[in-house]
C-alpha positions as CSV (number, residue, x, y, z in Angstrom):
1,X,-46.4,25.2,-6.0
2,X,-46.4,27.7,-8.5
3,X,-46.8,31.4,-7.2
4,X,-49.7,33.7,-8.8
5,X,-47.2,35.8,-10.8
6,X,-45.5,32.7,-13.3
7,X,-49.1,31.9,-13.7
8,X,-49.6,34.9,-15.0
9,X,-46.6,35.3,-17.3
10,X,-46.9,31.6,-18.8
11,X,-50.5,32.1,-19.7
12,X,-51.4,30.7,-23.0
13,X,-54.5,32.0,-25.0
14,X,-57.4,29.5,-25.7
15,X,-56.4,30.0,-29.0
16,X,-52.8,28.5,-28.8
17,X,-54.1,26.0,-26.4
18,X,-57.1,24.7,-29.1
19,X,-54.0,24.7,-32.0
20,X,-51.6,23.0,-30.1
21,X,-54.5,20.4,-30.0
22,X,-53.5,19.2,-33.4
23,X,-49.4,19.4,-32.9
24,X,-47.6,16.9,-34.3
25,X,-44.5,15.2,-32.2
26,X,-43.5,15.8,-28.5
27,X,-40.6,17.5,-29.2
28,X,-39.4,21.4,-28.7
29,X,-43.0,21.9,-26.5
30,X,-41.9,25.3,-25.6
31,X,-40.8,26.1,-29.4
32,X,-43.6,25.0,-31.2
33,X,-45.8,27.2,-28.3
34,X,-43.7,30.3,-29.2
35,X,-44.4,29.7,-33.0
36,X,-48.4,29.0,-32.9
37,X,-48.8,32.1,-29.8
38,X,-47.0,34.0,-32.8
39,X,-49.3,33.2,-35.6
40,X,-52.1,33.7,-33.3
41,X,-51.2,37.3,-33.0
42,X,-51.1,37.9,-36.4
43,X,-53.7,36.0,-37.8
44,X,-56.1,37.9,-35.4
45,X,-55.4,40.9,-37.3
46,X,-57.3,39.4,-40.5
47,X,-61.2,38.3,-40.1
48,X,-61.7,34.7,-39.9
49,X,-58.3,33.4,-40.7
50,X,-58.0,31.8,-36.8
51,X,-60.9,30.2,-37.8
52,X,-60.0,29.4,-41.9
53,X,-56.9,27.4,-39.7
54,X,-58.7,25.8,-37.3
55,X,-61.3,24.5,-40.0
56,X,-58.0,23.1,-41.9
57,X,-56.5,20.6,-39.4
58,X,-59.9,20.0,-38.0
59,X,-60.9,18.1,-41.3
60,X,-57.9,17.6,-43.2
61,X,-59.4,15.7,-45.7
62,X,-61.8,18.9,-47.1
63,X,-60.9,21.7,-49.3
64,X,-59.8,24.5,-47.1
65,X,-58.9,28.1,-47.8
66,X,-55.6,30.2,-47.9
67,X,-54.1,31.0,-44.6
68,X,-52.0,34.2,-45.1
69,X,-49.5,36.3,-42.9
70,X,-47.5,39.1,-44.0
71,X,-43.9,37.7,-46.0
72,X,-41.2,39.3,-44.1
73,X,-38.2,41.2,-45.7
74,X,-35.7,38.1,-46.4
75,X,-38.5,35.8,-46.3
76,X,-38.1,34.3,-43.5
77,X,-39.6,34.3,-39.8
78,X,-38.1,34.2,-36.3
79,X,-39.4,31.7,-33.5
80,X,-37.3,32.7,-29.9
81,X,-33.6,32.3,-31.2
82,X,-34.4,30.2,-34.5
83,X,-35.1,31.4,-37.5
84,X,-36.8,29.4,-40.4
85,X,-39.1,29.6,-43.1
86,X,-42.4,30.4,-42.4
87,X,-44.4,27.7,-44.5
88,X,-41.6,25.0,-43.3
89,X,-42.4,26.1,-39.5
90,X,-45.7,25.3,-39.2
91,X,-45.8,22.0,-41.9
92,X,-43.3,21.0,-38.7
93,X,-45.5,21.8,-36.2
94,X,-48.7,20.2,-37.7
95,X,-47.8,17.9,-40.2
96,X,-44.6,16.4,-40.9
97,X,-41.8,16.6,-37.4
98,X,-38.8,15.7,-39.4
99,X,-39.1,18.3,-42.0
100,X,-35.6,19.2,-42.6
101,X,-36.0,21.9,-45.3
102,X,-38.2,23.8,-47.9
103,X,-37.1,21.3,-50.5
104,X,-39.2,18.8,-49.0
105,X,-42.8,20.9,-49.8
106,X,-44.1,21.6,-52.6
107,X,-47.7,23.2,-53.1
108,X,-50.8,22.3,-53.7
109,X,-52.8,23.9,-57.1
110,X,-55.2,24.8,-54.9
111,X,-52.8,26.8,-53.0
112,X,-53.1,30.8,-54.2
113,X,-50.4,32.1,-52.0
114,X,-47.6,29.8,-51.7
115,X,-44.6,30.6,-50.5
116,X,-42.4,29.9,-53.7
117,X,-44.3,32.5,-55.2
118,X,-42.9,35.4,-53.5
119,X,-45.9,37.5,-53.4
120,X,-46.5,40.0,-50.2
121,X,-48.7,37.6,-48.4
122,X,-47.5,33.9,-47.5
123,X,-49.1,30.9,-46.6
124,X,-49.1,28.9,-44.1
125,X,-51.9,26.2,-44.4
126,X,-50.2,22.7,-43.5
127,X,-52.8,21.1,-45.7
128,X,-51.8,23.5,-48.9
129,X,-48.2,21.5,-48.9
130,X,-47.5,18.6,-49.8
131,X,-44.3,16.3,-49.2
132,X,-42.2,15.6,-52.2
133,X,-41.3,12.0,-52.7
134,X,-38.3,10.4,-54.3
135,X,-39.5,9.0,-57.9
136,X,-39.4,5.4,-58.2
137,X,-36.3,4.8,-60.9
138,X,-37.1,2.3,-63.6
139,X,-34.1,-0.5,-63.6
140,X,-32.0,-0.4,-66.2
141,X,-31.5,-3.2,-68.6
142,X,-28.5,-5.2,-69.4
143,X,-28.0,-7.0,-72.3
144,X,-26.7,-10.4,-70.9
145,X,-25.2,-12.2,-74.5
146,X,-23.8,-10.1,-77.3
147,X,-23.9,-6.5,-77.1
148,X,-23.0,-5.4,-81.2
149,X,-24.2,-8.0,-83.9
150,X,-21.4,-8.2,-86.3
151,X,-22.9,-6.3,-88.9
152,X,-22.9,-2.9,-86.7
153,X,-19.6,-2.9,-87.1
154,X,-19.1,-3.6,-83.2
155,X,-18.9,-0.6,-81.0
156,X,-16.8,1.3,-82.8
157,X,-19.5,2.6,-85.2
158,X,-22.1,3.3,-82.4
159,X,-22.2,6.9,-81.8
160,X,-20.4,8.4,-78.2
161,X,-22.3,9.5,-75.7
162,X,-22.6,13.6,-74.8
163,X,-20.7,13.6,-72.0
164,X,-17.7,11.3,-73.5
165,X,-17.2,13.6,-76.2
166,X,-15.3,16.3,-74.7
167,X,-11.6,16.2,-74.4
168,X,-10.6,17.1,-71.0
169,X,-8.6,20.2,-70.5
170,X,-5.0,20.7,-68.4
171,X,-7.3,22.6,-66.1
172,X,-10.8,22.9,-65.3
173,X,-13.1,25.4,-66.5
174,X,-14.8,28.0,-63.8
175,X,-17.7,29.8,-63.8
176,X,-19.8,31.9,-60.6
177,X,-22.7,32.9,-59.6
178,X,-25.2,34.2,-61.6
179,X,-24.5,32.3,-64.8
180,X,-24.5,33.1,-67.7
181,X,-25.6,31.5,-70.9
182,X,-23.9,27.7,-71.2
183,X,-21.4,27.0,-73.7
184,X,-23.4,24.9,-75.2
185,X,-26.2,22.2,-74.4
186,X,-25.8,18.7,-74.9
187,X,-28.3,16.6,-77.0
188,X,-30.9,14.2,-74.8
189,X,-30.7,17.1,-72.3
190,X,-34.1,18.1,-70.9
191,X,-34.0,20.2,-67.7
192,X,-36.4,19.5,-65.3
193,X,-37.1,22.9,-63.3
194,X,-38.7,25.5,-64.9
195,X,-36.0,28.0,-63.8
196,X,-33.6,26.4,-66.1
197,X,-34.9,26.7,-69.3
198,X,-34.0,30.3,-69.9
199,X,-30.4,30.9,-71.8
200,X,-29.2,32.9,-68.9
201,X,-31.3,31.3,-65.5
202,X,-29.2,30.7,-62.5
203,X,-28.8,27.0,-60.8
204,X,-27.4,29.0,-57.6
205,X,-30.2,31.0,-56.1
206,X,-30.3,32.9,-52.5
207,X,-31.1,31.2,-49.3
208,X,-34.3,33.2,-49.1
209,X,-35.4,32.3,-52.8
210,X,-35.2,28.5,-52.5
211,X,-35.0,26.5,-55.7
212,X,-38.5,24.7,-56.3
213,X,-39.3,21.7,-55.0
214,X,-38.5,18.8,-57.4
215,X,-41.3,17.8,-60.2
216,X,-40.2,15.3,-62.2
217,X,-41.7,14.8,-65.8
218,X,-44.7,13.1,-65.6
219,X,-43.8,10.7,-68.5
220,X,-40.8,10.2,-67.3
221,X,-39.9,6.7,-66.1
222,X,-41.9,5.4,-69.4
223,X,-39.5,7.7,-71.2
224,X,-36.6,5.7,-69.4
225,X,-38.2,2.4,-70.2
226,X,-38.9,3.1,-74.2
227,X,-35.1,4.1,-74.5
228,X,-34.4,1.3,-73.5
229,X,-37.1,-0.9,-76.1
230,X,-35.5,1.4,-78.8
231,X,-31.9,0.4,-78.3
232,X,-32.5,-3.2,-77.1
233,X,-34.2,-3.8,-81.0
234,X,-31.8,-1.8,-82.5
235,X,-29.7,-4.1,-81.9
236,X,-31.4,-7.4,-81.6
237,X,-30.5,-8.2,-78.1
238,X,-32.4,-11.3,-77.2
239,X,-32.0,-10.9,-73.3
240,X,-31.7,-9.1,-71.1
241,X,-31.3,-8.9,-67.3
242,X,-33.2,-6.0,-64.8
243,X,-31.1,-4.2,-62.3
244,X,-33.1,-2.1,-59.8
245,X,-32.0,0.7,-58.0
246,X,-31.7,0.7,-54.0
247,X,-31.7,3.3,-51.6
248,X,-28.9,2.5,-49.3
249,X,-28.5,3.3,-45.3
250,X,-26.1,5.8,-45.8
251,X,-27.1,8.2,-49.0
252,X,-23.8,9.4,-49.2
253,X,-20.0,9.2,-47.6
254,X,-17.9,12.8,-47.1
255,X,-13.8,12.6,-46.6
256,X,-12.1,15.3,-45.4
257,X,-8.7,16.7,-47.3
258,X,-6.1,18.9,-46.8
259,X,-4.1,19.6,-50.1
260,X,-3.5,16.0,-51.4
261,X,-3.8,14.3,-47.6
262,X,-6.6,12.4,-46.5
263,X,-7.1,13.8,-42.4
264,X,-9.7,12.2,-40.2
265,X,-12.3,9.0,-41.0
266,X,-15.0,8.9,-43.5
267,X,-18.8,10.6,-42.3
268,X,-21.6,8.6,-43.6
269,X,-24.4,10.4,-43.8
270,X,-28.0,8.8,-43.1
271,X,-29.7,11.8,-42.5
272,X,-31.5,13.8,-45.8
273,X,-30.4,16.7,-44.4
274,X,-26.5,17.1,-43.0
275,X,-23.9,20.0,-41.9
276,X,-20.4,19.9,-42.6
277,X,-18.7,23.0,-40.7
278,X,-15.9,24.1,-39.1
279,X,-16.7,23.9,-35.4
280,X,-15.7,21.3,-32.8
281,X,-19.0,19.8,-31.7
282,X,-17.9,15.9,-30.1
283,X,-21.2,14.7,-29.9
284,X,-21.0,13.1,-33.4
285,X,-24.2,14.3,-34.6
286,X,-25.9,11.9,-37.4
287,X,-26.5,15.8,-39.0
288,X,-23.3,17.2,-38.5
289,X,-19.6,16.9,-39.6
290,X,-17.6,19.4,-37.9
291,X,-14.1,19.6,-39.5
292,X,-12.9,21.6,-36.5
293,X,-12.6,18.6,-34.7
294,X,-9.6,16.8,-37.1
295,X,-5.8,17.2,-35.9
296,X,-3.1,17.0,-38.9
297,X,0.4,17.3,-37.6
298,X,1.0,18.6,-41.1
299,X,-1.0,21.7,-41.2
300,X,0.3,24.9,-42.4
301,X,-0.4,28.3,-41.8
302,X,-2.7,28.5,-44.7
303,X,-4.7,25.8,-44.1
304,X,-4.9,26.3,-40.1
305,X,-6.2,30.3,-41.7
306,X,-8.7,28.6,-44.5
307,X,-9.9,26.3,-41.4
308,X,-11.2,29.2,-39.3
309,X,-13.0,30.7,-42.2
310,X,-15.0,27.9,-42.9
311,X,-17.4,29.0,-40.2
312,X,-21.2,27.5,-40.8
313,X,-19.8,25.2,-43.8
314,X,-22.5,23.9,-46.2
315,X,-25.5,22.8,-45.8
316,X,-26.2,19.4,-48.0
317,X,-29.9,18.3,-48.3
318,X,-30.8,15.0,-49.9
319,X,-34.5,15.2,-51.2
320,X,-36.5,13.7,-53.5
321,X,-33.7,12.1,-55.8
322,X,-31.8,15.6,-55.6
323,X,-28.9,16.4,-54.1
324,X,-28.6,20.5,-52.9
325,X,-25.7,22.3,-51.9
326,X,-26.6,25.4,-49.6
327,X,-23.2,27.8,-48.6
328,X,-23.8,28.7,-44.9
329,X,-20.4,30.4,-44.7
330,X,-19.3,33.6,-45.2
331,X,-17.0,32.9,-48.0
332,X,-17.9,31.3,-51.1
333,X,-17.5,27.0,-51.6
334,X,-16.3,25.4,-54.6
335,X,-18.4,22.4,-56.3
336,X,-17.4,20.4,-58.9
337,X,-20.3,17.8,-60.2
338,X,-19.8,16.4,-63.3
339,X,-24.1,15.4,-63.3
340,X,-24.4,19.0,-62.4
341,X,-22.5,20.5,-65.5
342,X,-23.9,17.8,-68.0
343,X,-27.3,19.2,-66.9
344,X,-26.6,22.9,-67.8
345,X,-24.3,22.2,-70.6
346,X,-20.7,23.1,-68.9
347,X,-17.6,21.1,-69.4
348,X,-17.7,18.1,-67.5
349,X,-14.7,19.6,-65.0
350,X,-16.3,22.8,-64.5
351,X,-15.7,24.2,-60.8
352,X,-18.7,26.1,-59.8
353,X,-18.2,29.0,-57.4
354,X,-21.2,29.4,-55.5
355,X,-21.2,32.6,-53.0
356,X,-22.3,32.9,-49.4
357,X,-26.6,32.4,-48.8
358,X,-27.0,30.6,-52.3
359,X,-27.8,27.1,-52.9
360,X,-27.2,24.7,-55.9
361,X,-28.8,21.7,-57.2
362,X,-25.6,19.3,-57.6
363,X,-26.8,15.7,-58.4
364,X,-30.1,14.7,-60.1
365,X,-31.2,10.7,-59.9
366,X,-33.3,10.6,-62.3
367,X,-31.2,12.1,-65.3
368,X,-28.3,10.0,-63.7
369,X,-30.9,6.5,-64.5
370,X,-31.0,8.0,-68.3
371,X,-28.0,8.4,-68.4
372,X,-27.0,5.1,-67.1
373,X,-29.7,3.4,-69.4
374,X,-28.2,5.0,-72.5
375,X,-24.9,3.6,-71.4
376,X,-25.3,0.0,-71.0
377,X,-25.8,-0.4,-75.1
378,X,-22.4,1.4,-75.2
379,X,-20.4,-1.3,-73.6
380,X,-18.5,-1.3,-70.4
381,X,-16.1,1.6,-70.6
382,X,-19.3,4.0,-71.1
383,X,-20.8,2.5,-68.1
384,X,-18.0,2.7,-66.0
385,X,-17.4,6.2,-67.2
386,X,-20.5,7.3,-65.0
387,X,-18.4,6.2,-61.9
388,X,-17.1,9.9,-62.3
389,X,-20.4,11.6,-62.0
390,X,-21.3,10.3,-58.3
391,X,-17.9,11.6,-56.5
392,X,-18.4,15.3,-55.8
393,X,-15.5,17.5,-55.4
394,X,-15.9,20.6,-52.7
395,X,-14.0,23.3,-51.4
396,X,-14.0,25.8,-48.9
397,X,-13.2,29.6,-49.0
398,X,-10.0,29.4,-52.1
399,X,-11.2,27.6,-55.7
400,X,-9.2,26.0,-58.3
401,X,-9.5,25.7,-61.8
402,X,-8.2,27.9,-65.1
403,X,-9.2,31.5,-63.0
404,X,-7.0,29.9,-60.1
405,X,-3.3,29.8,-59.5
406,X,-3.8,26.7,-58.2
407,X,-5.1,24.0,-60.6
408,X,-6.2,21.1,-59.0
409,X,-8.4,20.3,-55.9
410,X,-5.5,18.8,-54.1
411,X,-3.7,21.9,-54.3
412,X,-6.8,23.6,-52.1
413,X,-6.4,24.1,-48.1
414,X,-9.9,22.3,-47.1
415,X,-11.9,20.1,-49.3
416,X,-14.5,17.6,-48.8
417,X,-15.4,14.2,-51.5
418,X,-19.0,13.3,-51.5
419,X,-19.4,9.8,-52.7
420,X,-22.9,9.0,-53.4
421,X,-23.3,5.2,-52.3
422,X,-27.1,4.8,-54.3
423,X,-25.5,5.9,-57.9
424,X,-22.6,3.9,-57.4
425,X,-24.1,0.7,-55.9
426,X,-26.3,0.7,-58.9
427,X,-23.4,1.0,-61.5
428,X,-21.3,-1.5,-59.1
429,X,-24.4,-3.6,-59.6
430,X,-24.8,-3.3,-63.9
431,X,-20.9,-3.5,-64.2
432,X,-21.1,-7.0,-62.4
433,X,-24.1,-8.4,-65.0
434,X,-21.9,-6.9,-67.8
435,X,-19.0,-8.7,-67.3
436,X,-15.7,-8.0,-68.5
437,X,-15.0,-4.7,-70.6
438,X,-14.5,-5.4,-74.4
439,X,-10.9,-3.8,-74.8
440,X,-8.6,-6.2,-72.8
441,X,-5.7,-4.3,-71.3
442,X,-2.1,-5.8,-72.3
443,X,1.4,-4.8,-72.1
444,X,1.8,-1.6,-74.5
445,X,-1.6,-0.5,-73.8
């Protein structure tokens, strides 16, 4: 029986009660309870908000006004012992359960406040979001008889593509957060966000100033498609053979290294949204990877020191054909993405330092699928090439490169490879209707 005095202290206002009506999902009761009595409080400090809200998931399918609170220092809000983004919080509660992360929203034109604005006032309005979806790729085609009619002049007289052009150096390149102007920007290139247009706009920005959600180009998949009409009549190919792509179970795969040894079993991630850390959790967690865990009987006292700085790890999100890089730790990670430099012009072995709170956009689909679509008319090598651009090279805490003593990756205490299984199922896929590469390999070559 429950005594007068909890009744009293678990009271919940009609209000809460009435908005929990329209809650989404039976899990974290007591959590979402917290988080609507909370926006209760402060929406009752502004006239006719409670009721703007209620009006909104009432009759989601009608036009429904701003619902504002005040945006908080580092943007973000705290609900008992979790703190989260404010927008995020209550498109969870109402709309979408599995939200994972801000990079899964993007809002509505109707929407006068949204967060991603960054004005003083924030809102909140479930039905002002909407969930960003992964663009459908167009399949890439593969000429199935002769690639280069004779008089082309074979492939030797076809033109290389941007990212084959550039020798690569003894060492790679480095560069940190904020950026500065690229070296230089390779043709074909056009950047998707709007923030990367500028000469000097960062790729890395702070946890509390989340990149935009992804808009692709709204001509963009015909774009792919005519590349591919231009090229096929260049050169008179008379057929050709369609490979889609496929999103597999597992998005990606992450091995663990330290220096130049493999330690532990691969994690394959089938979650959009995964943690790789340095704890110990054993409950092998479909979102988490916790390094802390592996035993190498051939750790040093560097690594065993670089292990227990790794902390909170990085945070990788999978959304909408993008792939995100957030640094959760208190000392910086190390990223090199050879998709990621191509897109703002770096050398293709550019290491990327990017600093504690920031996150980094570190594999694009869709300029991956142009990329791949260009290839194919450049024979095998070119596609095979592209195998470089879906493993993802990451360290914790010390970097490598040309600002480095040491050089290499393997040369780093604790480092994680990302293999992306979609990008290179595709290519496995085109390699196999290509056939055998042009330049047999023999004996002195």
């Amino acid at each position: 029986m429950t005594s007068p005095l909890s009744s009293i202290f678990s009271f919940t206002s009609p209000a809460v009660k009435r908005l929990l009506g329209w809650k989404q999902g039976d899990e974290e009761e007591k959590w979402a309870e917290k988080a609507v009595d909370s926006l209760v409080k402060k929406l009752k400090k502004t006239k006719g908000a409670l009721e703007n809200l209620e009006k909104a998931l009432s009759q989601p399918g009608q036009l429904s006004k701003c619902v504002t609170i005040p945006r908080s220092l580092d943007g973000r809000l705290q609900v008992s012992h979790r703190k989260g983004l404010p927008h995020v919080i209550y498109c969870r509660v109402w709309r979408w359960p599995d939200l994972q992360s801000h990079h899964e929203l993007k809002p509505l034109e109707c929407c006068e406040y949204p967060f991603s604005a960054k004005q003083k006032d924030v809102c909140i309005n479930p039905y002002h979001y909407k969930r960003v979806e992964s663009p459908v790729l167009p399949p890439v085609l593969v000429p199935r008889y002769s690639e280069f009619p004779a008089h082309h002049g074979g492939p030797n007289h076809m033109p290389l593509l941007p990212f084959q052009q550039v020798p690569e150096p003894s060492m790679p390149h480095n560069v940190t957060y904020p950026f500065q102007q690229p070296q230089a920007t390779p043709p074909q290139q056009q950047p998707n966000s709007p923030q990367s247009s500028g000469p000097g706009s960062p790729y890395g920005l702070p946890a509390d100033t989340p990149p935009p959600a992804y808009q692709p180009p709204e001509d963009n998949n015909q774009n792919n498609i005519n590349i591919n009409q231009i090229m096929l009549e260049n050169y008179f190919i008379s057929d050709v053979q369609p490979v889609t792509y496929q999103e597999p179970q597992y998005w990606c795969s992450i091995v663990y290294y330290e220096l130049n040894n493999r330690v532990g079993e691969a994690f394959h991630a089938s979650r959009s949204s995964i943690v790789v850390d340095g704890f110990t959790d054993p409950s092998n967690n479909a979102d988490r990877f916790c390094l802390g865990l592996l035993s190498n009987v051939n750790r040093n006292s560097t690594i065993e020191n670089t292990r227990r700085h790794i902390s909170k790890g990085v945070h990788l999100y999978y959304v909408g054909g993008e792939v995100f890089a957030e640094c959760l730790s208190d000392s910086s990670i190390f990223v090199q993405s050879r998709n990621c430099n191509y897109h703002h012009g770096f050398h293709p072995t550019t290491v990327c330092k990017i600093p504690p709170g920031c996150s980094l956009k570190i594999f694009n689909n869709q300029e991956f699928a142009t990329l791949l679509s260009q290839s194919v008319n450049h024979g095998f090598e070119a596609v095979y090439e592209l195998t470089k651009m879906c493993t993802i090279r990451m360290s914790f805490v010390k970097g490598w490169g040309a600002e480095y003593h040491r050089q290499d990756v393997t040369s780093t205490p604790c480092w994680i490879e990302l293999h992306l299984n979609g990008p290179l199922q595709w290519l496995d896929k085109v390699l196999t209707q290509m056939g055998s590469p042009h330049n047999p390999i023999s004996s002195v070559s």
